[in-house]
C-alpha positions as CSV (number, residue, x, y, z in Angstrom):
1,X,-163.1,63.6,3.1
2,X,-162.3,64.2,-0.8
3,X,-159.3,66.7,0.4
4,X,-158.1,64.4,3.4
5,X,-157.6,61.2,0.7
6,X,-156.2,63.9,-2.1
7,X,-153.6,65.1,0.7
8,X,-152.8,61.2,1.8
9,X,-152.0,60.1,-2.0
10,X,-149.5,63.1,-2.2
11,X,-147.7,62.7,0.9
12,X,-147.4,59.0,-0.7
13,X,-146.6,60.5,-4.1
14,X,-143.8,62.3,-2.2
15,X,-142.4,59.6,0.0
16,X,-142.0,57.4,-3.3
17,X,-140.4,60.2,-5.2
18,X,-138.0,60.8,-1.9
19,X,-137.6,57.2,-1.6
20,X,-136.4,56.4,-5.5
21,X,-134.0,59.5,-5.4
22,X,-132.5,57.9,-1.8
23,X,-132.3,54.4,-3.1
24,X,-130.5,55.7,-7.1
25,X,-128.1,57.9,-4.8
26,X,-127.4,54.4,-2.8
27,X,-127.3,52.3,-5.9
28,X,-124.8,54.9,-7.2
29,X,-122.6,55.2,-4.1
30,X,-122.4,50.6,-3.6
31,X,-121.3,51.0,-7.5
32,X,-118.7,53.2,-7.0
33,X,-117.3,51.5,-3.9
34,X,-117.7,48.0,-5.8
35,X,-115.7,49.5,-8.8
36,X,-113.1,50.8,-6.5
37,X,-112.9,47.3,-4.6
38,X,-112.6,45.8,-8.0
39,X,-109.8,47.7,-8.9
40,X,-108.0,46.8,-5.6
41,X,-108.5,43.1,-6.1
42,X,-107.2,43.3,-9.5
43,X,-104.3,45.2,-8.5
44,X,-103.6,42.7,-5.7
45,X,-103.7,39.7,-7.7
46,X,-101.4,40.9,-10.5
47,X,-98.8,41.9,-7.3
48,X,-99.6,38.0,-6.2
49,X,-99.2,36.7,-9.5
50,X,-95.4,38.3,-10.0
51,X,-94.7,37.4,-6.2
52,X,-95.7,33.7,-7.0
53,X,-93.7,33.8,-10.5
54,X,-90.3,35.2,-8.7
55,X,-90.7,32.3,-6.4
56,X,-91.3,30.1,-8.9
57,X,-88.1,31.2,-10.6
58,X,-86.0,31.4,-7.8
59,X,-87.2,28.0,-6.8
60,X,-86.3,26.6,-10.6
61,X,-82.3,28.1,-10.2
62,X,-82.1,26.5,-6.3
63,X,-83.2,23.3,-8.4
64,X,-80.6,23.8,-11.1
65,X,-78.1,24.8,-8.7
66,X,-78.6,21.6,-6.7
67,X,-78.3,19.4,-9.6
68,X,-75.4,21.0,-10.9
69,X,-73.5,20.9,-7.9
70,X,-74.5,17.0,-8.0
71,X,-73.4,16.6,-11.1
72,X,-69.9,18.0,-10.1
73,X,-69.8,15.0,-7.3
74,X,-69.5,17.7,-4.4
75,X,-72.7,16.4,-2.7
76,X,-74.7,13.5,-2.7
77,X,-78.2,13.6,-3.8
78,X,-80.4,11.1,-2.9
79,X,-83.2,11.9,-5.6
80,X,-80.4,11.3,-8.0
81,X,-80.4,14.7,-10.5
């Protein structure tokens, strides 16, 4: 009986041990993906950011061209520029 119970708490001691290496090697592999997902969202937002500032921009020298052209009387502008 001694032996059967000494066999039992190793095959446990061994399925814990097999376990913790499993579950670091998982840990491991969801932090590397994470990191690398990281790095794609921050390298997507900084391509949205410069999309949104050219629009931005281009949006400002429509604008200016609107008003100027208003300003020269060769079209109406309601909003009054």
């Amino acid at each position: 009986m001694l032996q059967q119970a000494y066999l039992f708490r190793a095959a446990l001691a061994e399925m814990r041990t097999e376990m913790t290496t499993r579950t670091r090697a998982e840990t491991a592999a969801i932090r590397t993906q994470s990191a690398s997902l990281r790095r794609d969202v921050d390298a997507l937002s900084g391509r949205l950011k410069e999309g949104i500032d050219g629009l931005k921009h281009e949006c400002v020298k429509a604008l200016s061209f609107f008003c100027l052209i208003t300003q020269l009387g060769i079209s109406q502008d309601p909003n009054g520029c």
